[in-house]
matplotlib code that plots the C-alpha trace (Angstrom):
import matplotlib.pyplot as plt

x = [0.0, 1.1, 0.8, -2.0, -3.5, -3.7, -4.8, -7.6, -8.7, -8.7, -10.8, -13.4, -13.4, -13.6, -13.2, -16.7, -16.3, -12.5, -13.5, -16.3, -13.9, -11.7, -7.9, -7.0, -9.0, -6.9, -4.2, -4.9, -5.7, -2.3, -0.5, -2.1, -1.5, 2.3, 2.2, 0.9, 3.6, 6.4, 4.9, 4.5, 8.2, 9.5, 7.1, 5.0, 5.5, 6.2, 2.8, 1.5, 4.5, 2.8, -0.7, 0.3, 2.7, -0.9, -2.9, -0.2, 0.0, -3.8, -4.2, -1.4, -3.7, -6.6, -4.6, -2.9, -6.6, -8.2, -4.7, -5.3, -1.8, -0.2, 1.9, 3.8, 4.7, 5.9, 8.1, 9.8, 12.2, 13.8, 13.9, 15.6, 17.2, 17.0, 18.0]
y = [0.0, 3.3, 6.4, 7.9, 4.7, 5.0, 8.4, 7.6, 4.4, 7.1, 9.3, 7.0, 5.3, 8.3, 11.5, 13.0, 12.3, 13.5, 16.8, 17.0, 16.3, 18.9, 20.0, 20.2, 16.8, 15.0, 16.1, 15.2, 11.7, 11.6, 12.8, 9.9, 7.4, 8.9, 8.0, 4.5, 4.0, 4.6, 2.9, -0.6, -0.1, 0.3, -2.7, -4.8, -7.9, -6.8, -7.5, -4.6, -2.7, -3.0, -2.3, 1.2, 2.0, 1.2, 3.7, 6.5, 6.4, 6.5, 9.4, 11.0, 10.5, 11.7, 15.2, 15.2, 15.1, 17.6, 19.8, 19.0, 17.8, 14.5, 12.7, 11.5, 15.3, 15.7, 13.0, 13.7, 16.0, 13.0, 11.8, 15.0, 16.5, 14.7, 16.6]
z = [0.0, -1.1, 1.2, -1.0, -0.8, 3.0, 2.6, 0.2, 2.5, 5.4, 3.7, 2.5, 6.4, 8.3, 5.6, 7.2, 11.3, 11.0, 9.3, 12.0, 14.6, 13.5, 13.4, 16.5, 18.2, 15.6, 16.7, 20.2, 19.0, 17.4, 20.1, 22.2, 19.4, 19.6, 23.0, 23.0, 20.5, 22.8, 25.1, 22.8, 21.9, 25.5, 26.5, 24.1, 21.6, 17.6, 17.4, 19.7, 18.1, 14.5, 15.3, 17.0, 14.4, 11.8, 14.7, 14.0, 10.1, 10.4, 12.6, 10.4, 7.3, 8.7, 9.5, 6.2, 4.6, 6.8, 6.1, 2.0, 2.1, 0.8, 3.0, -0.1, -0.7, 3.0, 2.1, -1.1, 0.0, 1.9, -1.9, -3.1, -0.2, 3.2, 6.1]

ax = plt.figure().add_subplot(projection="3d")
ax.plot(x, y, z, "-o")
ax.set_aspect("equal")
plt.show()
């Protein structure tokens, strides 16, 4: 799966109750998602590790959509000139 493709699946899962949501809920949820993240890394199985990891890139997409912005934009300058 491409990263538009997670962004279109996204969209067409949540598109409506995201936008309702709202900017900055989203990026509450993503903050938390963040967290539980850290927390899977520091304690869980690879298992717990991937589904979080799924739970960030999600709550990523959804903001990417509600901020009309491709996260396959963000990351081609890592293509052309990576920090």
């Amino acid at each position: 799966m491409e990263l538009h493709d997670v962004q279109d699946l996204m969209e067409t899962l949540y598109g409506e109750t995201d936008r309702e949501r709202g900017i900055p809920a989203t990026v509450a949820w993503l903050c938390e998602e963040v967290g539980e993240l850290a927390r899977a890394v520091r304690k869980e199985t690879p298992e717990r590790q991937l589904h979080e990891l799924g739970d960030v890139l999600a709550w990523l997409s959804s903001l990417a959509n509600q901020l009309d912005l491709s996260l396959d934009d963000a990351m081609h300058r890592y293509v052309e000139d990576p920090p």
